[in-house]
C-alpha angles and dihedrals in degrees: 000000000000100000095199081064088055109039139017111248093221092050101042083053089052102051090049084063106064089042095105099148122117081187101122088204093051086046098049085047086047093051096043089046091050097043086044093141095050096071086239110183123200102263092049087048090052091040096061089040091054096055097043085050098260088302105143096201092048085051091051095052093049090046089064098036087054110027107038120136089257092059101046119089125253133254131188121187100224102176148327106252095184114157104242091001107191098032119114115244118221113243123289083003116150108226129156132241118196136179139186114233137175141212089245086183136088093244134066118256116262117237122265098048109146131173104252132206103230105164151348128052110343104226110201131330090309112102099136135027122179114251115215120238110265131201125236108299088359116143134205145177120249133186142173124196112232145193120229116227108253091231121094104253162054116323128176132186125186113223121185131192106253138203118227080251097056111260126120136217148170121041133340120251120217123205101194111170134172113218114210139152088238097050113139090187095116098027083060100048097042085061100047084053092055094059097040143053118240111250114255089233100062121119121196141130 
């Protein structure tokens, strides 16, 4: 990422001025507020705090030397591979969503990438699945069991691929379920599971 595109060097500068504070919550909140547009969450904050001895300008600096958009890995959406896509799904109904995706970049992936909830309506316990570490233009299946709201109608969560610092990358990845009394979702993927064997390269919950 080229810094000088993000932020105005003066007034980064001045804003580091009146940052006075030793305080280690202030200076998470400082660092998330400044790197806004970098999705930063609080342990990723405190973790580059941490290591730049809780300097916020050192920790800026790091973050960018570490976590800039040429570094992270890469991520394409290839398809959605759910089982009976498009069909509603009945209410507090568990029912599966899957998706090809493929290692777009030049490096292996580094361990400890997970698909990651992020935002929307959170259907069920899942929030989160590991991700193996795929080779360059490698492609694997990924799904996550969830629970339909128990309420008629049209729900949507927002899931990212994550690294084990925080910071997400690729594509993102849309949930997006109708909830009726008449839903044949599960029904159809339950027979479909009865007549084939799950592939060995799925990931889910």
């Amino acid at each position: 990422m080229d810094v000088d595109n993000d932020f105005d060097d003066q007034n980064l500068l001045q804003q580091f001025s009146c940052m006075g504070t030793t305080d280690k919550d202030d200076l998470v909140k400082q660092l998330q507020r400044l790197l806004a547009g970098s999705q930063l969450n609080e342990a990723t904050a405190t973790f580059f705090l941490d290591m730049n001895n809780w300097n916020l300008q050192a920790a800026i600096c790091s973050y960018f030397d570490f976590e800039s958009p040429f570094k992270l890995p890469c991520m394409t959406l290839l398809f959605d591979s759910t089982i009976g896509e498009g069909e509603s799904v009945s209410p507090n109904t568990k029912f599966r969503k899957s998706w090809h995706v493929m290692n777009s970049g030049n490096e292996q992936w580094p361990d400890g990438i997970c698909l990651q909830y992020t935002s929307g309506v959170i259907m069920g316990d899942c929030t989160r699945i590991s991700v193996p570490s795929l080779a360059p233009k490698e492609s694997t299946e990924l799904s996550v069991v969830l629970v339909s709201p128990g309420e008629l109608g049209v729900y949507e969560s927002k899931w990212r691929m994550m690294t084990n610092t925080g910071s997400y990358f690729g594509d993102i990845i849309w949930i997006i379920v109708t909830v009726s009394e008449t839903g044949t979702l599960a029904v159809t993927q339950q027979l479909h599971q009865l007549s084939t064997s799950q592939s060995n390269d799925v990931q889910m919950c």
